[in-house]
C-alpha positions, -999 to 999 in steps of 0.1 A, spaced: 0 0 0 14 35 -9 0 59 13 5 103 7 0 120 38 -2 160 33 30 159 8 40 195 2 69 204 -21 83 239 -24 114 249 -50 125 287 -39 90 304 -40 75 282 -64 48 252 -48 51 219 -68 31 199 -45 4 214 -20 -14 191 9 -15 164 -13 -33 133 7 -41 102 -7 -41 57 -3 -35 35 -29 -42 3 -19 -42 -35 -31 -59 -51 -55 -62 -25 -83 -49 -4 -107 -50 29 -96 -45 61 -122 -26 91 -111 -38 114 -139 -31 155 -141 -24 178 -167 9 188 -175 30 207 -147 8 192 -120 30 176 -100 26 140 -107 61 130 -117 75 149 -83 48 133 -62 60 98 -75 96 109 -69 85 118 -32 70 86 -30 106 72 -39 123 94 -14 137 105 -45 128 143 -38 126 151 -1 92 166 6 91 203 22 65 190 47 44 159 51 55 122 41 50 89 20 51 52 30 53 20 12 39 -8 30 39 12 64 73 24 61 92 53 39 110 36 7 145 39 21 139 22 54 133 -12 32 164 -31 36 157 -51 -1 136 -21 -18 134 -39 -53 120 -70 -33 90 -42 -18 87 -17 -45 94 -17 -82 90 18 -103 92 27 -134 103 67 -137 127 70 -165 130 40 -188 160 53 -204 181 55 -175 203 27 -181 238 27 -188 240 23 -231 270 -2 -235 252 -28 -214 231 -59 -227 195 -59 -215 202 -94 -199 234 -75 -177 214 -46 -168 187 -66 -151 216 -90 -135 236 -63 -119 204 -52 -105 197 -87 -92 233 -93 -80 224 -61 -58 195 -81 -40 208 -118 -40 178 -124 -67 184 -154 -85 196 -157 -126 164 -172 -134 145 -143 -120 158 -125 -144 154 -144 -173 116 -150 -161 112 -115 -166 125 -109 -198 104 -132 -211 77 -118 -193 83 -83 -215 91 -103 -244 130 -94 -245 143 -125 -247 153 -123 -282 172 -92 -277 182 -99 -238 224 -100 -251 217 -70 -273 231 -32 -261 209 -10 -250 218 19 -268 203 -1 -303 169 -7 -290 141 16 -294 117 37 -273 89 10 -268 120 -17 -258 133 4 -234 100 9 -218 97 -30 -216 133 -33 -203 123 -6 -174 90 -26 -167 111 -57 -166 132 -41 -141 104 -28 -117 92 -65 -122 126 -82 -110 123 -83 -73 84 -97 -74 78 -65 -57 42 -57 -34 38 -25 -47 40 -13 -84 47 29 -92 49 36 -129 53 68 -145 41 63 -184 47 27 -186 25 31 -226 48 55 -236 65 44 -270 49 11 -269 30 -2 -299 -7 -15 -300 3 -46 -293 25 -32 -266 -2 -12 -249 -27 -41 -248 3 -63 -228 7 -38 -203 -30 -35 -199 -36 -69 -195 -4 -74 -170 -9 -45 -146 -45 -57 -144 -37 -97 -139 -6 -79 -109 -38 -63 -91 -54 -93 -96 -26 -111 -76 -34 -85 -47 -8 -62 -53 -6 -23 -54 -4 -5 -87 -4 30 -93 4 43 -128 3 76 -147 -8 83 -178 -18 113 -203 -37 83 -222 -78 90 -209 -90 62 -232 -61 37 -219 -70 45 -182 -105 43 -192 -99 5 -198 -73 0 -174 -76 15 -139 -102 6 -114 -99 40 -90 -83 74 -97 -61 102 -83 -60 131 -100 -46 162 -90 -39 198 -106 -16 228 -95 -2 203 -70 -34 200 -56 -62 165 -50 -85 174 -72 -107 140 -71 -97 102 -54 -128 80 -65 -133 51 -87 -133 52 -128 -175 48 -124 -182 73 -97 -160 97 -116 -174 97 -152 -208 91 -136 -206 123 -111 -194 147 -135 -219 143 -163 -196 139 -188 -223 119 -209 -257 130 -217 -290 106 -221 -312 113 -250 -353 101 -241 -381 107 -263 -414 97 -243 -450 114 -245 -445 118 -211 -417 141 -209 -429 165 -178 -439 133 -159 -407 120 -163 -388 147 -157 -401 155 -120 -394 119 -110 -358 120 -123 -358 151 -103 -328 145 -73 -295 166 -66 -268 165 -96 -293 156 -124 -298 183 -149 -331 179 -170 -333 201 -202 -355 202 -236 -351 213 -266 -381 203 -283 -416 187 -267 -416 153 -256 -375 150 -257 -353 155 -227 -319 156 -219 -307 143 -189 -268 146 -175 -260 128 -141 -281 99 -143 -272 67 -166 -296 52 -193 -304 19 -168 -318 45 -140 -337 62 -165 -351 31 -180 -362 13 -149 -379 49 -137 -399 49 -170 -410 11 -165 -421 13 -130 -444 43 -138 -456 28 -170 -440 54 -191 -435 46 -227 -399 59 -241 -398 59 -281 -361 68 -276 -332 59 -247 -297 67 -262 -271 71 -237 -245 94 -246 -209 92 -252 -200 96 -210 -162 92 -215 -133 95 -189 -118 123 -208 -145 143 -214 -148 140 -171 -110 149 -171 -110 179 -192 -145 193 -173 -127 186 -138 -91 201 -151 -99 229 -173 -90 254 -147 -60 238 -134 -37 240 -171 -11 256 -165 -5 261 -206 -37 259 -219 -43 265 -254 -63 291 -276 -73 290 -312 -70 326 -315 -48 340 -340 -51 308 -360 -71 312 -389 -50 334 -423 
């Protein structure tokens, strides 16, 4: 379990990180999404002990990251895939690694197998491209069978086939009981990946709920109903965070309630609906409504048409 208690982080008068609380637990994948200049890749670094925080602290199963005597055994990370000395093989990188923890040769190649790198395990790193390096640093924060997974962009450079992989994996490790928290500026991957969310902006929580609860409370998607009995309807839907419009008689428009709700409403009231089309509720249309004051470059069209 990776646990944030009120992490602050402060470079000269500048605030990365403000208050920031927050649990990850076992037993699912949980997205730590933000828009750029957020804070996310210093909060994972804090979690790391990586970047002492100004105030506050992190654990990792109970205790800061540095107090593990075997950390690779506790915690494995992904930060910066690339970070890996270019004249060594893929197979020696992962075994000087190993050699630092007692973990056995066949641990090793168990996991390059696992990232599909066997074929290239006695080739130099400096030849292989983006999406192998990413595999290589997944394989590394897979070595020590670690408890707790923290990966920052693990998608990044990774082909469709790629992408799928790491979906299914970090979904069969959470599966297994353990703790993963990833990053990702990919709303449609999360979408299909994580189970719960942390998202901050400016360095501040901005939400800590599941996928559901989070596309469902913002009204990302709106339900389309055409029914005779639209004013009828429309009072019984009637409850805090629903918003009911029209825009012509006997159709209604209905955010913060999902199609099923809507539906069963209708039946027990003996309602007749000619229409019920949910709408395209998505994760990144929740994202953008939650962040869009938190950018800290956010674009304009202005100026762009000749």
């Amino acid at each position: 379990m990776l646990t944030a208690h009120e992490l602050t982080k402060r470079y000269g008068d500048r605030t990365a990180v403000t208050d920031l609380s927050f649990t990850v637990r076992p037993g699912t994948v949980t997205g730590f999404l933000g828009p750029n200049g957020a804070g996310k890749s210093t909060t994972m670094r804090m979690l790391l002990g990586l970047d002492a925080p100004t105030r506050g602290h992190a654990t990792v199963g109970g205790r800061s990251y540095a107090a593990h005597p075997a950390p690779l055994t506790e915690v494995g990370a992904l930060l910066e895939a690339r970070s890996v000395h270019p004249g060594r093989t893929a197979y020696h990188h992962l075994r000087v690694l190993a050699l630092t923890h007692g973990i056995p040769r066949s641990r090793v190649d168990h996991v390059l197998g696992l990232t599909g790198l066997t074929d290239v395990a006695h080739r130099r790193v400096k030849g292989f491209s983006l999406g192998m390096g990413q595999r290589l640093g997944i394989a590394a924060a897979l070595l020590g069978d670690p408890a707790v997974l923290l990966l920052d962009e693990p998608v990044n450079g990774l082909d469709p086939e790629g992408v799928l992989w790491i979906r299914n994996l970090l979904k069969s490790l959470a599966a297994e009981g353990r703790t993963v928290f990833v990053s990702s500026h990919l709303m449609s991957e999360m979408a299909l990946t994580a189970d719960h969310l942390v998202i901050i902006g400016r360095g501040r929580l901005l939400a800590d709920t599941t996928v559901t609860d989070f596309v469902r409370a913002s009204g990302a998607g709106t339900t389309h109903v055409v029914t005779p009995e639209a004013t009828t309807l429309a009072r019984l839907l009637t409850a805090p965070g629903v918003d009911i419009t029209t825009d012509t008689p006997g159709t209604l428009l209905i955010r913060g309630t999902d199609a099923e709700h809507i539906g069963r409403t209708a039946a027990a009231h003996g309602i007749p609906l000619y229409e019920l089309t949910p709408g395209a509720a998505s994760l990144e249309a929740a994202f953008m409504d939650l962040t869009r004051d938190a950018l800290e470059y956010p674009a304009t069209l202005e100026g762009t048409a000749a």
